[in-house]
C-alpha positions, 0 to 999 in steps of 0.5 A: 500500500502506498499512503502519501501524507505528507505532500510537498507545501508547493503543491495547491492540490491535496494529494494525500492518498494510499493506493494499492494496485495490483497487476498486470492482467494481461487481456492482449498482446500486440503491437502494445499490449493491453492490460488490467488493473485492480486499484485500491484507493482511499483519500482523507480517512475514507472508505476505500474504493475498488475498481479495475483499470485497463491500460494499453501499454505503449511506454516512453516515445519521443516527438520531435518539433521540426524547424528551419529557422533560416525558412521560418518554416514547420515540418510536419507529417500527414499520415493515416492513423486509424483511431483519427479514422474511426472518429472522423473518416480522416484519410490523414492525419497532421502530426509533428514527428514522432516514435516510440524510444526503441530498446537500447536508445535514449529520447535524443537518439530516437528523437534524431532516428524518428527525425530522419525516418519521418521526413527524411533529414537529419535533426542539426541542433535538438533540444527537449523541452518538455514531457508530457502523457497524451493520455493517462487515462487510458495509456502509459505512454509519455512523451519527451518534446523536442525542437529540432533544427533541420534543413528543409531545402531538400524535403522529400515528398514522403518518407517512413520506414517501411518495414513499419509500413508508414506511408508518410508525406511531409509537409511545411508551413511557415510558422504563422501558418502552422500555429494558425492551424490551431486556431481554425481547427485543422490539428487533431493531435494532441500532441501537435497541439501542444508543440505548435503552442509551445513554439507560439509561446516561445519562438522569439527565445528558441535560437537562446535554447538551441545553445544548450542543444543535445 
């Protein structure tokens, strides 16, 4: 059981709780597996709780930001993805670049692999900038962002790995444009979403970042 009664004194929310999970529970296995939880749960002397939870196990991936600064300009990706299909009829799908961290790699190697994979250039300066989990409720996957600087004179048309049978066409935009893609409702990703915020937060300080770039 873990009982956390003593939450730091920064933090607004009181977190005091104990929990007990136990797992996994294995439903499937796949691609990522999928699994079932039982939680135990109690806050503030109260009766505990318990329930199951399914998660579907995808681990830690990266993203990767993609800049020519020189351009002024955004790359990112279109390609099929099959939840975003089943929701909307969407045949393609606008996303940053991004994979999943492979065994043996850390973030910055799979950040520069997925980079070159995804749209065909290398990653000349690269720099993380935040974590994030895309959806905890369902999925333990988390997110390390990166911004990447890359030289977009030369993009191919499309890319992808093959023997993962991406099919993926890679598109720029200037900056304006591509964070003006929030605003009229064209980005469904969440985390592109939250990358092209990001760069609209802190264009003017990304060129000091980059000095500490990995």
């Amino acid at each position: 059981m873990n009982c956390q009664n003593n939450p730091s004194e920064d933090t607004k929310a009181d977190q005091s709780a104990c929990l007990k999970v136990v797992g996994p529970h294995l439903l499937a296995r796949g691609f990522r597996d999928y699994e079932r939880y039982s939680v135990r749960f109690s806050r503030h002397g109260s009766s505990p709780v318990h329930f199951e939870r399914d998660v579907l196990r995808c681990g830690p991936v990266v993203g990767v930001l993609a800049l020519d600064l020189e351009r002024d300009e955004v790359v990112l990706t279109r390609q099929f993805r099959l939840g975003a299909f089943l929701v909307n009829r969407e045949n393609d799908t606008l996303e940053i670049v991004a994979g999943r961290i492979d065994p043996g790699e850390d973030a910055a190697t799979a950040a520069r692999r997925e980079c070159f994979e995804e749209i065909g250039v290398e990653a000349r300066q690269l720099r993380p900038v935040m974590q994030l989990a895309p959806a905890p409720a369902w999925s333990d996957e988390t997110m390390t962002l990166f911004v990447a600087v890359v030289d977009a004179h030369n993009l191919p048309a499309r890319a992808g790995a093959s023997h993962e049978h991406e099919e993926i066409a890679v598109v720029r935009y200037k900056v304006d444009a591509a964070i003006g893609l929030v605003g009229q409702k064209l980005v469904q990703s969440a985390p592109t979403i939250v990358a092209l915020q990001w760069l609209k937060l802190n264009r003017d300080s990304i060129p000091t970042l980059l000095e500490t770039a990995a």
